[in-house]
N, C-alpha and C positions, 0 to 999 in steps of 0.2 A: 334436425336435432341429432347429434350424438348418440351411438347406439346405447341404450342403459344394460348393464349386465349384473349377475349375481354375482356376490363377490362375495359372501361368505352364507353360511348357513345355519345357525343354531338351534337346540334344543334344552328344551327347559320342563323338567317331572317336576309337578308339583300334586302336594293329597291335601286336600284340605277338608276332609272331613274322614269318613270309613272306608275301610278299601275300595269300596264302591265307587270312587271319586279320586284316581286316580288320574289326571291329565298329562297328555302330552302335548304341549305348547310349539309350534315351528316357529323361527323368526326368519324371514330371508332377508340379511340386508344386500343393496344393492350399490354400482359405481357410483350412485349419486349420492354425497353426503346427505344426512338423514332420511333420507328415504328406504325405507323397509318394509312387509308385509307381515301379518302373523295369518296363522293357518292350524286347523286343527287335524292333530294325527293317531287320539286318542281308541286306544284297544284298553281298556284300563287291565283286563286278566293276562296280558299278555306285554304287555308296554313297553316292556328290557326289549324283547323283540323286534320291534316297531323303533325303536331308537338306535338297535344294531342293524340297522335295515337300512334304516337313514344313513347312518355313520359311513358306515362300509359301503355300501352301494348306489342310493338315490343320491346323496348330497356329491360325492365325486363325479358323477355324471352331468349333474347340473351347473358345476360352477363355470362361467364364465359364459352362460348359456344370454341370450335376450330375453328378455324380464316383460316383454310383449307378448312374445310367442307360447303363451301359453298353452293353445289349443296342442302343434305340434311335441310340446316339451311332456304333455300329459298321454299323448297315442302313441310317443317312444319312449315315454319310463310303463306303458303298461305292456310292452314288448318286449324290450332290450333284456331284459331277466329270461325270457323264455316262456320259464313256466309263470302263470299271470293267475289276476283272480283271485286270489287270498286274503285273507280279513288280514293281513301284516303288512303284506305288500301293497292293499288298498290302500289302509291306512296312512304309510309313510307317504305313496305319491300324492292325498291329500293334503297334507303338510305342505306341501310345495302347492299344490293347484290355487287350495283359497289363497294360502300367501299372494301367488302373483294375482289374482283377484282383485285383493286387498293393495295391491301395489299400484293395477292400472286403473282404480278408482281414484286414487292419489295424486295419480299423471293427470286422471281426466278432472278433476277435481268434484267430482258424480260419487254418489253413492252406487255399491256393486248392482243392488235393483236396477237403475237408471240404466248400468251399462246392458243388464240384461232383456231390458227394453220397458223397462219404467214401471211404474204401481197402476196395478187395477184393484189396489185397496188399501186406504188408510193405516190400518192396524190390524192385525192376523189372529183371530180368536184362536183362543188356548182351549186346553184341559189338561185340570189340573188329578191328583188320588187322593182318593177319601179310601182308607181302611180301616179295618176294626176287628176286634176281637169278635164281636156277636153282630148279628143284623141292626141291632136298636145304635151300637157304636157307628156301626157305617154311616148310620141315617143323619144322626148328631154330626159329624165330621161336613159332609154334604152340605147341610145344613148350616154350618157356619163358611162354604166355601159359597155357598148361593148371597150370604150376608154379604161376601166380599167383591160380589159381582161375576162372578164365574157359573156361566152357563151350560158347559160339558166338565161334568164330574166320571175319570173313572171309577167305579166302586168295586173294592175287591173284600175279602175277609180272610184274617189269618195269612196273608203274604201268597205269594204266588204257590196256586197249588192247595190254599190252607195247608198249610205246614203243621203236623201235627206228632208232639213229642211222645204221643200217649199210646201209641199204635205197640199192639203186641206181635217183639220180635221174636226172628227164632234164637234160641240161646248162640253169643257171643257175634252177635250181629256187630260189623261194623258200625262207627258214628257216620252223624250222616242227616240232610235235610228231607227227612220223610215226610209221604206223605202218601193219603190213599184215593187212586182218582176216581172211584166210583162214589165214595164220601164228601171228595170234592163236590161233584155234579147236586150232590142231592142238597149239599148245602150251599153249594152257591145258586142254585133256584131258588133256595128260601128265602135269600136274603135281596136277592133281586124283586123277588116278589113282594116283602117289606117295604123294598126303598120305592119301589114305585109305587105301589099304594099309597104312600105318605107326600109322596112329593108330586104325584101327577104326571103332567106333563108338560110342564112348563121348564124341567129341569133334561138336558139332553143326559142319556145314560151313555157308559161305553164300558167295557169289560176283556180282560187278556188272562187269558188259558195257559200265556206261555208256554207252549207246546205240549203241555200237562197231561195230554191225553191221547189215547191211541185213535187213528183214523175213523173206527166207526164210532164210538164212542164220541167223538169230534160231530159229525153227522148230526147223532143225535140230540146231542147238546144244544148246536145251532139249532135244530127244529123246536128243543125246549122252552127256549128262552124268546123265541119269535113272540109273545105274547108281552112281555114287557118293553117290547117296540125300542131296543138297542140305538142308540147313533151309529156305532160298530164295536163288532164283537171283532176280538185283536191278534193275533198269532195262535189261531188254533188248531194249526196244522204246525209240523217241523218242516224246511226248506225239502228234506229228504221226501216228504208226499204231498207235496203242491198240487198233485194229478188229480188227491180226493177232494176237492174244493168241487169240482166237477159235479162230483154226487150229493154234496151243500147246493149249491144252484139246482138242483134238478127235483130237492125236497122241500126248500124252504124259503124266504125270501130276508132272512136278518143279513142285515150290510158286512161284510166281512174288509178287516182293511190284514194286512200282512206284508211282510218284508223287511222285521229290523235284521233276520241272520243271513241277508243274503247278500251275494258278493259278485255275480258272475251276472252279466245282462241277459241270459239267455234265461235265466229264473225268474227276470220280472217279467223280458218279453212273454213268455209263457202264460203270466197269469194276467198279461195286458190283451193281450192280442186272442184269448179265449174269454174275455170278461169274467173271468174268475174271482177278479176279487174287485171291491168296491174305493178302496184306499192303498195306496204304494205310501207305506212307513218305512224306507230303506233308513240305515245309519249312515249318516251323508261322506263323512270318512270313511267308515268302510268302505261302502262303493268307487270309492274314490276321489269325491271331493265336490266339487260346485258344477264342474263341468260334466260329470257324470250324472250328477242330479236333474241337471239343465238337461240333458236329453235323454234321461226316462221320463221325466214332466213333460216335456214335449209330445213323446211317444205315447203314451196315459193320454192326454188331452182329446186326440182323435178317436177316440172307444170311451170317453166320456167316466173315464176315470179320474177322483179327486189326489191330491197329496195330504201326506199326516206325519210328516217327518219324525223319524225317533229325536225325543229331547228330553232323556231323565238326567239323571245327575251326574252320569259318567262319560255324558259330552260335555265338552270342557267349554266355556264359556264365549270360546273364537266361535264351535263350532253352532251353538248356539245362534249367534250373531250370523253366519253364516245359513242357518235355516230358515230366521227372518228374512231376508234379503231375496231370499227364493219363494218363501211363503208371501212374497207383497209384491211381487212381479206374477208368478204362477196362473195364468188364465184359470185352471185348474185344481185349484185351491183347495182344499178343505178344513183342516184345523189343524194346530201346533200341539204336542206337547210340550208342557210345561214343568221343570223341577223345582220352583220357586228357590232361589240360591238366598243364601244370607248374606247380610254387608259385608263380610270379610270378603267373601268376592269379589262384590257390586267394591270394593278398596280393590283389590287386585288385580281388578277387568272396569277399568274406566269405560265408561259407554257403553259396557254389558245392557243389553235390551230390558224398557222396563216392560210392566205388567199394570194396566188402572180400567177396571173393570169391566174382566174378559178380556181385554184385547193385548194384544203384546205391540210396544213402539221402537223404533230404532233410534238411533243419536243424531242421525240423516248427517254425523260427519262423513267426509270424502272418505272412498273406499268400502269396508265393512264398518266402519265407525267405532271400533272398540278397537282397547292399548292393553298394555300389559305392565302391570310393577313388577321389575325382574328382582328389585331388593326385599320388597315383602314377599313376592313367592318365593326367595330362598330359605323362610322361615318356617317353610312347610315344608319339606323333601319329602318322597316318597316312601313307604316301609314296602318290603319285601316280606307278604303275607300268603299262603295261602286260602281262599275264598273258602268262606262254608257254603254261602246258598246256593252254589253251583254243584255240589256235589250231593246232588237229588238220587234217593233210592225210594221205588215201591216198599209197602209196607215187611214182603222178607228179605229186601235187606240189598237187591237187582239193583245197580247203577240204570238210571236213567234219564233223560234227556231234563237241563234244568230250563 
């Protein structure tokens, strides 16, 4: 057979809902008429970035490359830059990795699972968020997501952090997504403690700090909430003190999963290879793509570590499809999340993975199974916003980690 090669490269922003939901879409086509990959390259706070990345750099280096050789084409774009490892530079070589994924699934005429050595599970349980303004809101929410079949609820109140507008500043205090963490803790115990009482134990709990809190205060949290018997409690360290997990194992026993801001495999080896933490949730574009994924799962596996891939709304729905395919292969399994997308998507993303109760299925078309409407996403472009809920301040006013 004829060598197949890349013959052009595209990119396509689409928002189809709040900033939050920014996509960056890769299409690779290849010499062979119709034949092309899509891949996700999504940084949604940063995305111009990720697409001048691609432009200028990634896609000139690959064109004309073999559309086989993925394994090689992904260990010389994460070098040929020099400096490596960055949520931009992840990102873009994503774009290219699932693509070709997505391409020699196509060849094989296999789904990308198959090629990664096939399913050790029908369908990949989810969890979906239940929020709310008070505890009795969370419960209600919960409550109608257990009606729907969903058996890992995360439960939060008042958004990441509880977000609260009421907090006295000091005069002429910057705007800004406040919030106070010692207020946090006292209220997200209460409400934990509501929702389990009401619902038992029939309903898996799980909960994310979003780095909301400082390393001992983190500690103590973890040991708080060991009483309401967590599935796992979620990024409650920042990437920057991964070290204090160490002092969480040494007090407590709640399940810790961590890893959506990390970029560098020396961060997950870290917290694999000390049993640090119980779940690897890296962003599978950031990291770098399928094949990155594929050997942190791997690695995790032998120290009896599960996977919990990031899947909120601001993975684009390639990369979604793309977490399936690893979450249904993955020896090491543990649960997806899920952002429940609306049909304007499930229109734009044919073969977007479904969801029928708990479990998430794929399309089992060849390759990753999902396409892309390139004429209805032009009907979306992206706006050029700056984020508010990122720009997180203690309650006088201190920028801090969102």
């Amino acid at each position: 057979m004829a060598t197949i090669t890349i013959r052009d490269v595209q990119t396509f922003l689409v928002q189809t809902g709040g900033p939050g939901a920014r996509f960056v879409v890769v299409k690779v086509l290849t010499s062979e008429p119709g034949l092309y990959g899509l891949g996700c390259a999504t940084f949604t706070q940063r995305y111009a970035a990720v697409v001048g990345a691609l432009k200028h750099h990634v896609i000139p280096f690959v064109l004309g490359k073999d559309v086989l050789r993925s394994e090689e084409l992904f260990q010389m774009n994460l070098v040929q830059g020099y400096w490596r490892n960055g949520p931009v530079l992840n990102n873009a070589i994503s774009g290219i990795d699932q693509a070709l994924w997505d391409i020699k699934g196509k060849l094989a005429n296999m789904p990308v699972y198959d090629l990664l050595g096939g399913k050790c599970r029908e369908g990949a349980a989810v969890y979906t968020h239940a929020d709310g303004r008070d505890p009795q809101e969370v419960l209600e929410n919960v409550q109608k997501f257990r009606e729907q079949g969903y058996r890992y609820v995360r439960i939060q109140m008042g958004g990441y952090g509880g977000k609260q507008d009421s907090l006295p500043k000091p005069e002429s205090a910057p705007g800004g997504a406040y919030f106070d963490p010692r207020a946090y803790t006292r209220n997200m115990l209460r409400m934990m403690e509501y929702v389990r009482e009401h619902v038992g134990g029939e309903v898996e709990l799980l909960h994310d700090v979003h780095e909301r809190l400082s390393p001992i205060d983190t500690v103590k949290f973890a040991k708080d909430v060991e009483p309401f018997n967590l599935f796992f409690l979620e990024d409650s360290l920042a990437p920057e003190d991964i070290e204090y997990f160490r002092m969480i194992r040494q007090q407590c026993a709640t399940p810790i999963a961590m890893g959506e801001l990390l970029n560098n495999p020396r961060e997950w080896r870290l917290m694999i290879e000390e049993r640090l933490v119980d779940f690897l949730r890296m962003h599978v574009s950031q990291m770098g793509g399928i094949t990155a994924a594929r050997n942190a799962a791997l690695h995790a596996q032998i120290y009896g570590i599960r996977t919990a891939w990031h899947g909120p709304g601001d993975t684009s729905p390639v990369g979604h499809a793309a977490n399936l395919h690893l979450d249904l292969w993955a020896p090491n399994f543990g649960i997806q999340e899920w952002c429940r997308f609306d049909s304007l998507v499930y229109d734009m993303f044919p073969g977007l993975p479904v969801v029928r109760n708990g479990y998430m299925y794929p399309s089992d078309k060849p390759g990753l199974g999902i396409d892309f409407d390139e004429t209805l996403a032009a009907k979306y472009p992206v706006k050029d916003e700056v984020d508010w809920w990122t720009q997180t301040r203690l309650p006088d006013g201190s920028p801090t980690r969102p």
